[in-house]
C-alpha positions as CSV (number, residue, x, y, z in Angstrom):
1,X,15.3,6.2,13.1
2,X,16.8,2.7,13.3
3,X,20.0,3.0,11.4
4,X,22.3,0.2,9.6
5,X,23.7,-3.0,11.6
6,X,27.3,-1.8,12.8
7,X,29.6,-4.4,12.7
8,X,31.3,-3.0,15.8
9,X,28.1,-3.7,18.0
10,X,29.5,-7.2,18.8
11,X,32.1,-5.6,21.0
12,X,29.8,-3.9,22.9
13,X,29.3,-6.7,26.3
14,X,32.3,-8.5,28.0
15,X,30.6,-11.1,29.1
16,X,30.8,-14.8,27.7
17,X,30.0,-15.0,24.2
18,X,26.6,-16.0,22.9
19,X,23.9,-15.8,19.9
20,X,20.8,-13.7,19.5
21,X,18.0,-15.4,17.7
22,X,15.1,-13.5,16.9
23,X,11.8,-14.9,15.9
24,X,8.1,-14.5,14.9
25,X,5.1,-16.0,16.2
26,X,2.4,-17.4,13.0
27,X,-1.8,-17.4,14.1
28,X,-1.6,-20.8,15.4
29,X,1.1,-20.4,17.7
30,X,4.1,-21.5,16.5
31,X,7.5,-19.5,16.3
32,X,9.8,-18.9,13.4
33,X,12.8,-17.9,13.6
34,X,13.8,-15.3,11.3
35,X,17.0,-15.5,8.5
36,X,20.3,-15.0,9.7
37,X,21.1,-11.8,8.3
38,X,17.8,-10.2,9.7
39,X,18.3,-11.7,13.1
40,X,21.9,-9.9,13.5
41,X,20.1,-7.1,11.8
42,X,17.5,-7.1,14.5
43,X,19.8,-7.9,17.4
44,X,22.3,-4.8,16.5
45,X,19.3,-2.3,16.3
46,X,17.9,-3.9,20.1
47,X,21.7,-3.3,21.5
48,X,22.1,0.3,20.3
49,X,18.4,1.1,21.5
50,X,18.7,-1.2,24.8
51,X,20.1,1.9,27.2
52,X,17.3,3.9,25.6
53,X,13.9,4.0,28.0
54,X,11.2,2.5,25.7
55,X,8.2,5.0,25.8
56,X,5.8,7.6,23.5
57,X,8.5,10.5,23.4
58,X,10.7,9.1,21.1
59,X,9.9,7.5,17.3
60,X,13.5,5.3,18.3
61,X,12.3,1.9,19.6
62,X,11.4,0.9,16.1
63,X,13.0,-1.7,13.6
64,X,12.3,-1.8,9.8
65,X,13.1,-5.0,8.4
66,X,13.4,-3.8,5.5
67,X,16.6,-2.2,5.9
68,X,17.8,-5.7,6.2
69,X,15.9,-7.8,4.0
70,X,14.1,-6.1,1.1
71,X,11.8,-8.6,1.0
72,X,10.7,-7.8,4.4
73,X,10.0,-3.8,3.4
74,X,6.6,-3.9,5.2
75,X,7.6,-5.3,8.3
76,X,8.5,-3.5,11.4
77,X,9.4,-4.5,14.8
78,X,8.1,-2.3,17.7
79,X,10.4,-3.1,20.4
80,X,8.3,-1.7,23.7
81,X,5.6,-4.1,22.4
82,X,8.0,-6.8,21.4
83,X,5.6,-7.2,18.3
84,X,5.8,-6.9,15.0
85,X,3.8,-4.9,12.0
86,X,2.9,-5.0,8.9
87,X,2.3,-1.9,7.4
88,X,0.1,-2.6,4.6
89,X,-2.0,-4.4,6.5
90,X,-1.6,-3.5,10.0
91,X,-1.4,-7.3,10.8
92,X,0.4,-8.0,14.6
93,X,2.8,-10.6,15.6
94,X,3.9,-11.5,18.4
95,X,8.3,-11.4,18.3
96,X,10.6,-13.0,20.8
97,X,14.5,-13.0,21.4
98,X,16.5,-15.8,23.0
99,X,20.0,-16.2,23.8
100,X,22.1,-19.6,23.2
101,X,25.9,-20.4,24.3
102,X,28.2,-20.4,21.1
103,X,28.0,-23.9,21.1
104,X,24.8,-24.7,21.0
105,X,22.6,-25.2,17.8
106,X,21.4,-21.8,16.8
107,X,25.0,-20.6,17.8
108,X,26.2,-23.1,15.0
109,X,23.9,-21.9,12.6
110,X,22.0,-25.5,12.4
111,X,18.4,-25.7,12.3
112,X,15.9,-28.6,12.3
113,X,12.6,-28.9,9.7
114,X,9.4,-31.1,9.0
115,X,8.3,-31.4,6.0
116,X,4.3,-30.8,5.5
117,X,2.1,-31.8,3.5
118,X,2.4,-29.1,0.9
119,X,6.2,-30.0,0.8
120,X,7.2,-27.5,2.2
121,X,9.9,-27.3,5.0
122,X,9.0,-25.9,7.6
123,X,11.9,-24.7,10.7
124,X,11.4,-25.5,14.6
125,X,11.7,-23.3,17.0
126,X,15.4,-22.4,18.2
127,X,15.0,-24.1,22.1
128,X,13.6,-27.1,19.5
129,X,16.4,-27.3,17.4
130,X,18.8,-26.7,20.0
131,X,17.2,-29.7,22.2
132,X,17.5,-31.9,19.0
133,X,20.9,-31.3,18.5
134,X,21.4,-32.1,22.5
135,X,19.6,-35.6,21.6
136,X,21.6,-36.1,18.7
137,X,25.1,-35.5,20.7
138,X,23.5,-37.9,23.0
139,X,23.1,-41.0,20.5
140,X,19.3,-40.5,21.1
141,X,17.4,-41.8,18.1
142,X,13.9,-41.1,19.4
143,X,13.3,-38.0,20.8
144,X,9.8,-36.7,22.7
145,X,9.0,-33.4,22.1
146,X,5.7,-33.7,24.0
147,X,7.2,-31.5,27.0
148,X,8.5,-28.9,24.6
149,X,4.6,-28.6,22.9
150,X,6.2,-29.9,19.7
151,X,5.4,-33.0,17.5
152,X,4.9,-36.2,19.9
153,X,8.2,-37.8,18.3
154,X,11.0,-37.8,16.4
155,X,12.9,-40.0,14.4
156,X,16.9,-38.6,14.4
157,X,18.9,-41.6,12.4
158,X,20.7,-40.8,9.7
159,X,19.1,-36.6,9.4
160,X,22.2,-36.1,7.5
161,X,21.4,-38.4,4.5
162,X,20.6,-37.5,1.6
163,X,17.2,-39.0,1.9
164,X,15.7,-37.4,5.1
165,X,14.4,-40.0,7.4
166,X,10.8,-39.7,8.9
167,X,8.3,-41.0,11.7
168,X,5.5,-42.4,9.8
169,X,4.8,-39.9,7.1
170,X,6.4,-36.9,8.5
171,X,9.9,-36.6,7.1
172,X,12.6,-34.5,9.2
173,X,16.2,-32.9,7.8
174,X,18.6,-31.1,9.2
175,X,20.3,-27.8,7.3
176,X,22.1,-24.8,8.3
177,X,21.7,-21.6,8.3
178,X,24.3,-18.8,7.5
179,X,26.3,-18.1,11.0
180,X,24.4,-16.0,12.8
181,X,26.1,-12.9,14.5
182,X,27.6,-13.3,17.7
183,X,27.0,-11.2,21.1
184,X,28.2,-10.9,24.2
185,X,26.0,-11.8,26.7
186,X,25.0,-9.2,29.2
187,X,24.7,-10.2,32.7
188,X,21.8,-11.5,34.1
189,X,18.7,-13.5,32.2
190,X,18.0,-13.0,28.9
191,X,14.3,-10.6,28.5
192,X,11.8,-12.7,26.2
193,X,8.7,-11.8,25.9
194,X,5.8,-12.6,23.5
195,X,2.8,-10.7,22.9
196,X,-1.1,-11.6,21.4
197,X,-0.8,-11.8,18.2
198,X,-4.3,-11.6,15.0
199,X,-3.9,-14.3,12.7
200,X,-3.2,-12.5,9.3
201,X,-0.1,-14.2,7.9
202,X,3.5,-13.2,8.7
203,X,6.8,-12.7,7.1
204,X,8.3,-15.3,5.0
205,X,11.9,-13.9,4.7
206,X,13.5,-17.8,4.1
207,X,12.1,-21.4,3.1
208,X,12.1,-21.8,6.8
209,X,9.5,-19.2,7.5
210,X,6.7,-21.5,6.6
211,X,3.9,-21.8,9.1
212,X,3.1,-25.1,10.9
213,X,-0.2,-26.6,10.6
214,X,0.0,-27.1,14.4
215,X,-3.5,-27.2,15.9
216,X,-3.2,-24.3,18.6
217,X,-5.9,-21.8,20.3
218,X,-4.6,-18.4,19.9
219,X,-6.0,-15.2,21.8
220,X,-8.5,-13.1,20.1
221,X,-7.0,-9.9,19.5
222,X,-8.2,-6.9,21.8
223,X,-10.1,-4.2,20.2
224,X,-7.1,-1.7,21.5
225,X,-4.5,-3.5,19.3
226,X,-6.5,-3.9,16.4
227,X,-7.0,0.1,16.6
228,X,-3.0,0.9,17.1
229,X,-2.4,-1.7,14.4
230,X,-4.4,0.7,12.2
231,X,-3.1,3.6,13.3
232,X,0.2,2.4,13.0
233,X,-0.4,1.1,9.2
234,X,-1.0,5.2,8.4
235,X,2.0,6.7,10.7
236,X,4.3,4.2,8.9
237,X,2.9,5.0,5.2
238,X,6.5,7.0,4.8
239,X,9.1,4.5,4.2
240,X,11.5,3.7,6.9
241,X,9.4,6.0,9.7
242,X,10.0,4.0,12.6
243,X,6.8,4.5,15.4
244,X,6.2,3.3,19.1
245,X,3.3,1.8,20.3
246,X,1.5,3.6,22.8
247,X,0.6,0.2,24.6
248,X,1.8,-3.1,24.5
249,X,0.2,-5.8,24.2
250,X,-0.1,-8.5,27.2
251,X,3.1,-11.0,27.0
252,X,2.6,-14.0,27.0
253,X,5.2,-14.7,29.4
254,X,7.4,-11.8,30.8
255,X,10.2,-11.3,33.1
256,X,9.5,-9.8,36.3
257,X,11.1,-6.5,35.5
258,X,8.7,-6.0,32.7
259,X,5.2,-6.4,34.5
260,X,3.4,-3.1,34.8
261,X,0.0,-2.3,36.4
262,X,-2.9,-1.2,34.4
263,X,-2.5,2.3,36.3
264,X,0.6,2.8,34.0
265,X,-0.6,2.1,31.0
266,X,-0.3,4.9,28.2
267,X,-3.4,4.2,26.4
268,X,-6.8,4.2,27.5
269,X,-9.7,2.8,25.9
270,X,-12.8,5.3,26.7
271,X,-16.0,3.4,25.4
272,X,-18.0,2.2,22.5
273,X,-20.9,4.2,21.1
274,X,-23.6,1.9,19.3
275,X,-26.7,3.4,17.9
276,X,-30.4,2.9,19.3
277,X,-33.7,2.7,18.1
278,X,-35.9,6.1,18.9
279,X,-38.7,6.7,19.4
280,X,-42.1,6.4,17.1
281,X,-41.4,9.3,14.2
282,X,-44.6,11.3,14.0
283,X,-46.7,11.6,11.5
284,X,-45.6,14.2,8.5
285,X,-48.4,16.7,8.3
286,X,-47.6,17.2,11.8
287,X,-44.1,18.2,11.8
288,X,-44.8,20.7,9.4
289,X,-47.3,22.2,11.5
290,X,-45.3,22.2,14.5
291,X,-42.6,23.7,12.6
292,X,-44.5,26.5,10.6
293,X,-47.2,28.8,10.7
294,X,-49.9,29.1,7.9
295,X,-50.3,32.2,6.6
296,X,-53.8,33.1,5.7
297,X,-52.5,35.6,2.3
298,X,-49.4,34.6,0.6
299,X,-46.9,36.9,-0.1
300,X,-46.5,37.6,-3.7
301,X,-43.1,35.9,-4.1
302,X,-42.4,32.5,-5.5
303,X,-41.8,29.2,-2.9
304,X,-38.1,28.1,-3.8
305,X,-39.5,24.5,-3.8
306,X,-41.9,24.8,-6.5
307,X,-40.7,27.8,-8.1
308,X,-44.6,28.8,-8.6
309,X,-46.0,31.4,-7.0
310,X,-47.2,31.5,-3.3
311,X,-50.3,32.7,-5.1
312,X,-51.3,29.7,-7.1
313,X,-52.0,25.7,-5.8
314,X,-48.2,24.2,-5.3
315,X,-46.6,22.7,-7.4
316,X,-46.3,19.1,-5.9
317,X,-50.9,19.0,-5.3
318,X,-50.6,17.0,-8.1
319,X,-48.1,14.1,-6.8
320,X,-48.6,14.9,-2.8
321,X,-51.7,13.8,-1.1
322,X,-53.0,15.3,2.5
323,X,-55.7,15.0,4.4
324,X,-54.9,18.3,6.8
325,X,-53.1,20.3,4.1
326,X,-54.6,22.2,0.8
327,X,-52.7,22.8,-2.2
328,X,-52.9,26.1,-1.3
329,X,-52.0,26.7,2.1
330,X,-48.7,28.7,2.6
331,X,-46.6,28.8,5.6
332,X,-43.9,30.5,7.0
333,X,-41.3,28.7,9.3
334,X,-41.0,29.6,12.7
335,X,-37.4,30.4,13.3
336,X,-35.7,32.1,9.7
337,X,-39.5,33.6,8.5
338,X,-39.2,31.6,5.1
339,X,-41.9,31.1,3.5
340,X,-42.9,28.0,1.0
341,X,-46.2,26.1,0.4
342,X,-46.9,24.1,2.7
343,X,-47.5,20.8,0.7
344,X,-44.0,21.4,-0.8
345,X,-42.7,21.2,2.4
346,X,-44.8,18.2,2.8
347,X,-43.0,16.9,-0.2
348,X,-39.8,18.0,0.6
349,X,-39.8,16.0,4.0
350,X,-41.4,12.5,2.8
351,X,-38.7,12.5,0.5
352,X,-36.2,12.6,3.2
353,X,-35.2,10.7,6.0
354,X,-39.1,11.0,8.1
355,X,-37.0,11.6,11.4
356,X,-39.2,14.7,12.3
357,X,-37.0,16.9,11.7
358,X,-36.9,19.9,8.6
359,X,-34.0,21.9,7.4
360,X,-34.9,25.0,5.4
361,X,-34.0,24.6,1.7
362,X,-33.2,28.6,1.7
363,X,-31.0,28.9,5.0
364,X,-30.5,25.6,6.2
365,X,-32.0,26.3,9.5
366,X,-32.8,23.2,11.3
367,X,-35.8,22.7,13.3
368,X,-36.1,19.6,16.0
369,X,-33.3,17.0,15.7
370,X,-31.7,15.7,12.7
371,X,-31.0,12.7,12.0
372,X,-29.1,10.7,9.1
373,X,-29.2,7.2,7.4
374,X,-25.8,5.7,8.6
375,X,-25.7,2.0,8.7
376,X,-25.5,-0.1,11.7
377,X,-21.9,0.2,13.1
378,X,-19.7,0.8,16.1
379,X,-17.6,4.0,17.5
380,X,-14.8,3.3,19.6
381,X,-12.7,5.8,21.4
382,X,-9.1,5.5,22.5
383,X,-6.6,8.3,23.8
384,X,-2.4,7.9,23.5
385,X,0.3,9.8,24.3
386,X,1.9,10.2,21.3
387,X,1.4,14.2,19.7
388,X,0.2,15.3,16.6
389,X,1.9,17.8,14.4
390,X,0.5,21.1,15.2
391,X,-0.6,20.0,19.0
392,X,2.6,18.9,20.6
393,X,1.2,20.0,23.7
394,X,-1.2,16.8,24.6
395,X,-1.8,13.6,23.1
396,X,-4.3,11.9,20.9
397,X,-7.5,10.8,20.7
398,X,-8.3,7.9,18.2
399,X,-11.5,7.5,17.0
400,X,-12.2,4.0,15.0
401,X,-15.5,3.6,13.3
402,X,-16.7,0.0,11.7
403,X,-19.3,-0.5,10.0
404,X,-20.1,-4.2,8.3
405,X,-21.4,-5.0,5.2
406,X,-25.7,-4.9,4.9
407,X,-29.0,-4.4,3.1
408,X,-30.4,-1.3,2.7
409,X,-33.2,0.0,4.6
410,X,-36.3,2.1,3.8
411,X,-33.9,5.2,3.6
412,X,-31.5,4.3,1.8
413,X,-31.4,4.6,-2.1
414,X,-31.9,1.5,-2.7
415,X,-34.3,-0.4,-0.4
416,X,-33.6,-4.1,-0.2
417,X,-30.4,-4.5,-1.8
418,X,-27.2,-4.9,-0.5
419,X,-24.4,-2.2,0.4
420,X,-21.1,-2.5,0.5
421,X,-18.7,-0.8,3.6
422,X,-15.3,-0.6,2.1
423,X,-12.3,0.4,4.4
424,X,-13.6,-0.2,7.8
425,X,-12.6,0.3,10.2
426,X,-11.5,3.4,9.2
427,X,-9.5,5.4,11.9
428,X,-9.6,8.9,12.6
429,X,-7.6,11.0,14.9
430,X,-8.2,14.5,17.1
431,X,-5.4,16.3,19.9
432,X,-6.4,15.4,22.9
433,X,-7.1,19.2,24.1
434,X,-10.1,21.3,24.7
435,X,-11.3,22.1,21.9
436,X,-10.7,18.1,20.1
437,X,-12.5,16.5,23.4
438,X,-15.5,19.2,22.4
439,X,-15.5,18.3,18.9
440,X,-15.3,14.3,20.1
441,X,-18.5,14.7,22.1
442,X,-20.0,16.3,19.1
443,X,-19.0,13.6,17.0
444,X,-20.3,11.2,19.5
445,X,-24.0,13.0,19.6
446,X,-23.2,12.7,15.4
447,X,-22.6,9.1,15.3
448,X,-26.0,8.3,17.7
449,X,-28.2,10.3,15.2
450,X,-26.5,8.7,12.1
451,X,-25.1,12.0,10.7
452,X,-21.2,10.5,9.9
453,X,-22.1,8.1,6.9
454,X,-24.6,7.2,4.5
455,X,-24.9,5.1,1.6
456,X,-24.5,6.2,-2.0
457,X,-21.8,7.1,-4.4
458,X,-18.3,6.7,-3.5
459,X,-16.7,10.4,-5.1
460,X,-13.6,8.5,-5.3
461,X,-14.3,5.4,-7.2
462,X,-17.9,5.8,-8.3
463,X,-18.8,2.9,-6.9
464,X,-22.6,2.9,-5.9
465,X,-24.6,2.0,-2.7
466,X,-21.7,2.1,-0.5
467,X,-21.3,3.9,2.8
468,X,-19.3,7.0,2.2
469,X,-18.8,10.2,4.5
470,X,-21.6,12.5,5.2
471,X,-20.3,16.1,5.1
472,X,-18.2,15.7,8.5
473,X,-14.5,16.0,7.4
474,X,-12.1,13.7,9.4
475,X,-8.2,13.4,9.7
476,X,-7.6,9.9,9.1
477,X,-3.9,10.4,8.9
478,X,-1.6,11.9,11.4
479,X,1.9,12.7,10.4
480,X,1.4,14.8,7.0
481,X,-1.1,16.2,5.2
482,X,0.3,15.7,1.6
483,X,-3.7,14.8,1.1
484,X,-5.3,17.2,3.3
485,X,-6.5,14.3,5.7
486,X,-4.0,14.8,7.8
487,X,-2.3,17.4,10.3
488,X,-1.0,19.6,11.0
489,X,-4.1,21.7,9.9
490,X,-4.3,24.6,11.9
491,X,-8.0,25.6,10.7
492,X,-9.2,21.6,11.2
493,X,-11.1,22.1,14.2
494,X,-12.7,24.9,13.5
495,X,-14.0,23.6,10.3
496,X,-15.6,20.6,11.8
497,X,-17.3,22.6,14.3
498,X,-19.0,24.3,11.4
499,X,-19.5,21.4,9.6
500,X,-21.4,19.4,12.9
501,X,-23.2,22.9,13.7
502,X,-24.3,22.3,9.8
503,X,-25.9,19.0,10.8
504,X,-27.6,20.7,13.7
505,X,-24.8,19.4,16.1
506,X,-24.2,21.8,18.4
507,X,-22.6,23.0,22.1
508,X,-26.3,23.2,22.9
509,X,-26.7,19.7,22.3
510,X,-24.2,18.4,25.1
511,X,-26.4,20.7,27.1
512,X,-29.1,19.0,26.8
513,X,-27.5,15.1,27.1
């Protein structure tokens, strides 16, 4: 747990004294530095954690920025990542830390700012400010940013007036912040490093936290940090829990100390399951002769469908047509022995999903291979390090399922009109032993035959034609279960295996892959 800045931490180098500024990268590129009080904040937490080895044992390499700024409660710094969170949304950015002499800009407190079109001021980068303030020294009144990637050029007379001065309709001022703690600088370069980052907005914890309309490509986020970032939204639900990333993402430009082959990486990203057409579905008289077998008298008993007797025409003749199959022909299935008419059976499985499959409406004995009505999605599978509670003995395995918005199909409630996919992705976790890698290849062969979702009414909201869970109980949380979706859950395992063997997903069926 990060604890409160310590105002002794400033004592803790002997080298020559210098400034720690801390800042955040926006979608388009461009860094922001954050206040003063949150960059000392930030800075005190990295020195106390520096002599600590960054990795998935501890929960100690984290930095709520909340603690600092209130305003910045949802915001968390992961320092083995160098990246920053936001928990509500599990948006990624990209942080950096630099070091400047005493002297210099950012160790004055003085910052530089354009003003945008919104009129809104917006802060340079530190090395930016810094250079502007070297230019300024100088008696330079036009400065070229060009090499720096900034704004071609700058106008610098007079950026104390009242009045800020401006190149052609882009005004410039110059301000100061409030002093920003002081460090000692630790021998040898300074580490900063700067990580992909998605394009959801940042932190705004001062006027100067305004992004730049700077037109920059950014990196599409990899599929591995958009999982984590989910995952870490749930594991930092409870306020102030500080987490590690399992893997950081790729810096943008490291120091040679910090490069690490792919070998060491702590999470690895196992593959994506995507669902395929099968084959032509037979026609439905025949599956319920391959499935039954017609008895020529009918016990006197009443079929469960109907609730008429065996003994009299069944009960659907009147709404169920067939060509091959009487009104009263009466079968028995082949594996439980229960008996029904056979044209309610008929009934029974044309209003289902057609897959050529039948369940028993007594015993819910499945014969051939059931299938479901889950939308068109993706599965992806990732393992990490990092325990859950109950398992302490392996890692994780994440699961993340997504599933877009769509129409509904022929098998879905409501054919033709559109269903909504709220939540996605949605991510799910299992310990990475025996018996959670058994019930992930289960949950694999579940996901090809469209068994985890369906579409209908939401229990929680009531909302209608939406793609809810199917009878397959996940853990989409992993450090409590206040809600029951979480762990530790000694019995979780089990359950699901019962629940998949329900759905006709069974040990067998890896057997047979």
């Amino acid at each position: 747990m990060a604890m409160a800045p310590s105002p002794s931490l400033a004592q803790v180098y002997t080298s020559p004294v210098a400034v720690a500024v801390w800042e955040w990268q926006d979608g388009l590129g461009t860094w922001h530095p954050y206040s003063a009080a949150v960059c000392s904040y930030i800075e005190q937490q990295f020195v106390q954690q520096k002599g600590q080895r960054f990795g998935l044992g501890s929960l100690a390499h984290s930095i709520p920025l909340g603690q600092a700024d209130p305003s910045l409660a949802p915001y968390i710094i992961d320092l083995p990542s160098w990246t920053q969170f936001r928990q509500d949304t599990g948006t990624m950015r990209a942080v950096r830390r630099h070091l400047f002499p005493q002297h210099s800009a950012p160790g004055r407190g003085v910052i530089w700012e354009w003003l945008g079109d919104d009129n809104s001021w917006t802060a340079y980068e530190a090395s930016v400010c810094d250079y502007l303030e070297q230019q300024v020294a100088q008696g330079n009144q036009l400065v070229d940013l060009a090499p720096l990637g900034s704004a071609p050029r700058l106008n610098t007379t007079n950026p104390w007036a009242g009045a800020p001065s401006s190149l052609g309709s882009t005004p410039l001022c110059r301000s100061s912040l409030s002093h920003l703690a002081l460090q000692h600088q630790p021998s040898g370069p300074s580490a900063t490093r700067a990580a992909s980052a998605s394009l959801p907005s940042g932190p705004a914890s001062s006027p100067q936290s305004v992004p730049a309309t700077v037109p920059m490509k950014m990196p599409k986020p990899s599929r591995v940090q958009q999982a984590l970032a989910g995952m870490t939204s749930i594991l930092m639900s409870a306020i102030g829990l500080p987490v590690c990333l399992s893997c950081a993402p790729q810096p943008a430009s490291p120091p040679a100390s910090c490069l690490a082959s792919k070998s060491h990486s702590s999470v690895k990203r196992l593959r994506k399951m995507s669902m395929k057409g099968g084959s032509p579905k037979p026609e439905p008289e025949q599956v319920i002769r391959n499935y039954t077998e017609e008895l020529k008298t009918a016990p006197e008993e009443d079929c469960t469908i109907c609730m008429e007797k065996l003994s009299v025409a069944s009960g659907y003749s009147d709404v169920t047509d067939s060509k091959t199959i009487g009104p009263m022909a009466v079968g028995c299935l082949a594996k439980c022995g229960h008996t029904f008419h056979l044209l309610c059976l008929l009934a029974m499985y044309c209003n289902g999903n057609k897959d050529g499959s039948l369940q028993c409406p007594s015993c819910k004995t499945i014969y051939g291979e059931k299938t479901g009505t889950q939308p068109r999605g993706k599965m992806e599978v990732f393992t990490f390090q990092m325990s859950l509670p109950g398992h302490e003995d392996c890692g994780t395995i994440l699961i993340v399922y997504n599933i877009p918005h769509g129409i509904q199909g022929p098998e879905h409630p409501n054919p033709g009109k559109p269903f909504t996919a709220r939540g996605f992705p949605r991510q799910c976790y299992l310990p990475n032993n025996a018996q959670g890698r058994k019930v992930l290849e289960l949950l694999k062969v579940a996901w090809k035959r469209r068994l985890i979702f369906t579409v209908g009414t939401s229990s929680t909201t009531g909302e209608t034609d939406t793609v809810v869970w199917n009878e397959i109980h996940h853990k989409t949380e992993m450090d409590r279960n206040v809600t029951g979706h979480g762990y530790p859950d000694p019995n979780y395992l089990q359950n699901v295996l019962a629940e998949l063997a329900a759905q006709g997903v069974t040990e067998d069926c890896l057997e047979q892959q």
